[in-house]
Steps between C-alpha positions, in 0.01 A plus 500: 500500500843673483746199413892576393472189269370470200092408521471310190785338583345407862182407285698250306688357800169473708403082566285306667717318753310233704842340688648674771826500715285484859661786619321809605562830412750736652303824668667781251324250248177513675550865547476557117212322451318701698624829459437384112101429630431847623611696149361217241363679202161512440299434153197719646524745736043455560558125523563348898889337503528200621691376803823343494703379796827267530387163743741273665490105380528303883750275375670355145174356411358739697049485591466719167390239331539514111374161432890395403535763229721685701816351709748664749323875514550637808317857395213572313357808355105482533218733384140606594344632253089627357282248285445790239670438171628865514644377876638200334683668222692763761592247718615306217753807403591588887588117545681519142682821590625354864595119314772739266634626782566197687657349178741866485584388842608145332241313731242237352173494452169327347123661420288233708103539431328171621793248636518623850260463835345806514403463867863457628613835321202699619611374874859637430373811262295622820212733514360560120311804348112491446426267199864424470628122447835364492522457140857464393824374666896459418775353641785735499820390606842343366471197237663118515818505249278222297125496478313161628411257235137580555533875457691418150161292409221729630689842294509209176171424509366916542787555242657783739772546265298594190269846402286515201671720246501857523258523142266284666463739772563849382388666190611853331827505619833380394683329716837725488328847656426607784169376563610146360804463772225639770233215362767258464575556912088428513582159296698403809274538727380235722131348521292186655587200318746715270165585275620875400164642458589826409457678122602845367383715233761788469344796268639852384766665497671472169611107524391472824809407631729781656174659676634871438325587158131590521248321793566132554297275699554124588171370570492145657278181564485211642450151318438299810219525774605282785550555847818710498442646169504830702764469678733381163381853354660662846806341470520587073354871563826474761781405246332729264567807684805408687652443201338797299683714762816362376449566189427877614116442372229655702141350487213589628137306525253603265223264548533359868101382412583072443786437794628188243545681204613856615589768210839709557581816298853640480562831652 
């Protein structure tokens, strides 16, 4: 994803906005979004993509339904995507990959997993792939200057403002390197219910930090086995290498064998 701006700095910018302005996109807008589809990255290249399409909201409320989560989104980005946990964890970095784009663009957005009618999107998604299910939606659009009194409440209570710290997550690595500022951008990732499932062990290469001296490898794992668990590794293998790339690293898999705890060694 070729982006002017600063990534990390996209990363960091990057909410969950569930309040919106009720006014749709303009076309150039739209445009984007899907020009943006067709070149996604991919995590595997022998792993099916899912599908990802821009649907019209009929209305302010709109027959979307998001069981109230959502107000005022007149646009959503849906996906279809395979049951298969390696399926899961690609469309988990496509979606990722497309959600950093919209917020370069300065438009809002929010990961939804289970708070939305599923039968209503597939009717607006159209046709879907063999074995494919709509499996994750966002509104994308323009936010409310001030964010409803029940948005405030629901991002309290999954404490959307807080990540456990970086030495709870990480391991082998320093902070100030390379590899810690690229981690750290993984720290900001988002997950379901704000859970953070993802762990690193960073090994070799002198301190294992600058990933230039000798063969490095950051091998990670996931502490949580729910639902999306697959889909949170997408979006964290996702900040990982968008924001290796700015800081010029170059990783390849080594072990692609366990889709949730994937091993990457530094070219």
């Amino acid at each position: 994803m070729d982006n002017p701006m600063n990534i990390i700095e996209i990363m960091r910018r990057r909410d969950s906005c569930r309040t919106y302005n009720g006014l749709r996109l303009d076309k150039s807008a739209i445009t984007s979004l899907e020009d943006e589809i067709r070149v996604l990255p991919r995590l595997f290249e022998d792993v099916a993509s899912p599908e990802i399409r821009v649907v019209d909201n009929d209305g302010a409320e709109g027959k979307l339904g998001t069981y109230g989560f959502i107000t005022g989104a007149r646009q959503f980005l849906a996906m279809a995507s395979g049951k298969t946990r390696a399926e899961q964890v690609q469309a988990g970095f496509m979606f990722e990959a497309l959600i950093l784009k919209a917020t370069g663009m300065g438009l809002a957005t929010c990961w939804l997993g289970g708070t939305f009618r599923r039968g209503a999107f597939s009717e607006a998604f159209g046709s879907l792939g063999e074995g494919m299910e709509i499996s994750i939606v966002s509104p994308v659009g323009h936010p409310t200057p001030k964010r409803r009194f029940a948005e405030r409440m629901m991002r309290r209570m999954v404490k959307a403002d807080r990540r456990k710290p970086f030495a709870d997550l990480f391991r082998g690595v320093a902070e100030d390197t390379p590899i810690g500022r690229v981690l750290e951008a993984v720290r900001l990732a988002p997950s379901s219910s704000n859970s953070q499932p993802w762990r690193c062990t960073v090994s070799g290469g002198g301190d294992a930090g600058d990933g230039k001296e000798g063969q490095v490898t950051v091998e990670f794992s996931c502490a949580a086995s729910g639902r999306f668990a697959p889909v949170d590794m997408g979006i964290a293998y996702c900040h990982f290498l968008l924001a290796s790339r700015q800081e010029k690293l170059d990783w390849e898999i080594e072990d692609a064998s366990n889709p949730l705890g994937l091993r990457f060694r530094c070219r």
